[in-house]
C-alpha positions, 0 to 999 in steps of 0.5 A: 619174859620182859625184864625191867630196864638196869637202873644204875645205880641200883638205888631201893625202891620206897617200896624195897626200904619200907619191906627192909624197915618192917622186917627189922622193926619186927626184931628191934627191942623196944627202945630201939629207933629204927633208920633205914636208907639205902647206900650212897652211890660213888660214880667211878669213871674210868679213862684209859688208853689201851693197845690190842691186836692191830686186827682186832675191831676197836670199837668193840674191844672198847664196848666190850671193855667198859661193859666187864669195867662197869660188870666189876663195879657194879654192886649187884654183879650184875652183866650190865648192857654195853651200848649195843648190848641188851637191857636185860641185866644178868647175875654173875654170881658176884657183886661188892660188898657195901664200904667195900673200898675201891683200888683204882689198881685192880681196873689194871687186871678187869682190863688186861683180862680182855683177850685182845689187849696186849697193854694197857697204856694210861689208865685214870679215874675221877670219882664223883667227878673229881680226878683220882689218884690211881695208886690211893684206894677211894676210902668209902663210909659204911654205907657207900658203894662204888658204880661205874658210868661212861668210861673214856677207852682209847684203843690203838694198834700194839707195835711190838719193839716201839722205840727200838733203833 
């Protein structure tokens, strides 16, 4: 069965905001205006620079990498295709919240997950272009919502005692 292509980020369809609208309208009291418009979307970049198991495929660590970084950004949960990866997008039963706040922090355990990692290095972010500091969580208004894009990932080999004599 074909499937649409992902749009990231999932912004509504006119469609999609006028069904909302019409469900809404239909509870409202009378006096009542009614406004509806989808979130706003802050682009989260992520560098960073990690070590791995001197065997394993760099590139593919990578990939894999910026697909669970982009998964865990995503506000639908969607598993969203890597580069090689197929457009087809998949629930994951998660998703974040709208006015969620993001804590830079918490890319430290979405890419130590990856079974091959051994440390991650260096690791930055830059929101809606701009660079970030990683300890301060992006405060979001009511209505925003974090995604991810194209992220910069460094893999190099993990020397074990680097810098011993």
């Amino acid at each position: 069965m074909p499937s649409a292509p992902v749009q990231v980020p999932p912004t509504p369809s006119p469609a999609e905001l006028d069904a909302v609208c019409r469900y809404l309208d239909s509870r409202r009291l009378l006096t009542t205006e009614l406004y509806v418009k989808g979130p706003e979307f802050i682009e989260i970049r992520v560098e960073t620079r990690v070590e791995v198991d001197p065997y394993a495929a760099f590139d593919a660590v990578a990939m894999e990498i910026a697909a669970a970084i982009n998964q865990f950004l995503d506000p639908l949960g969607r598993a969203l295709p890597s580069t090689a990866g197929s457009p087809r997008a998949e629930r994951n039963g998660q998703g974040r919240d709208i006015g969620q706040d993001f804590h830079p922090t918490s890319l430290y355990g979405v890419i130590q997950q990856h079974p091959r990692v051994k440390t991650v290095s260096y690791l930055a972010i830059r929101v809606k272009g701009q660079p970030h500091d990683r300890l301060q969580p992006v405060t979001l208004a009511a209505d925003a919502m974090v995604y991810g894009a194209q992220h910069d990932i460094a893999v190099a080999p993990y020397r074990e005692n680097e810098g011993e004599p």
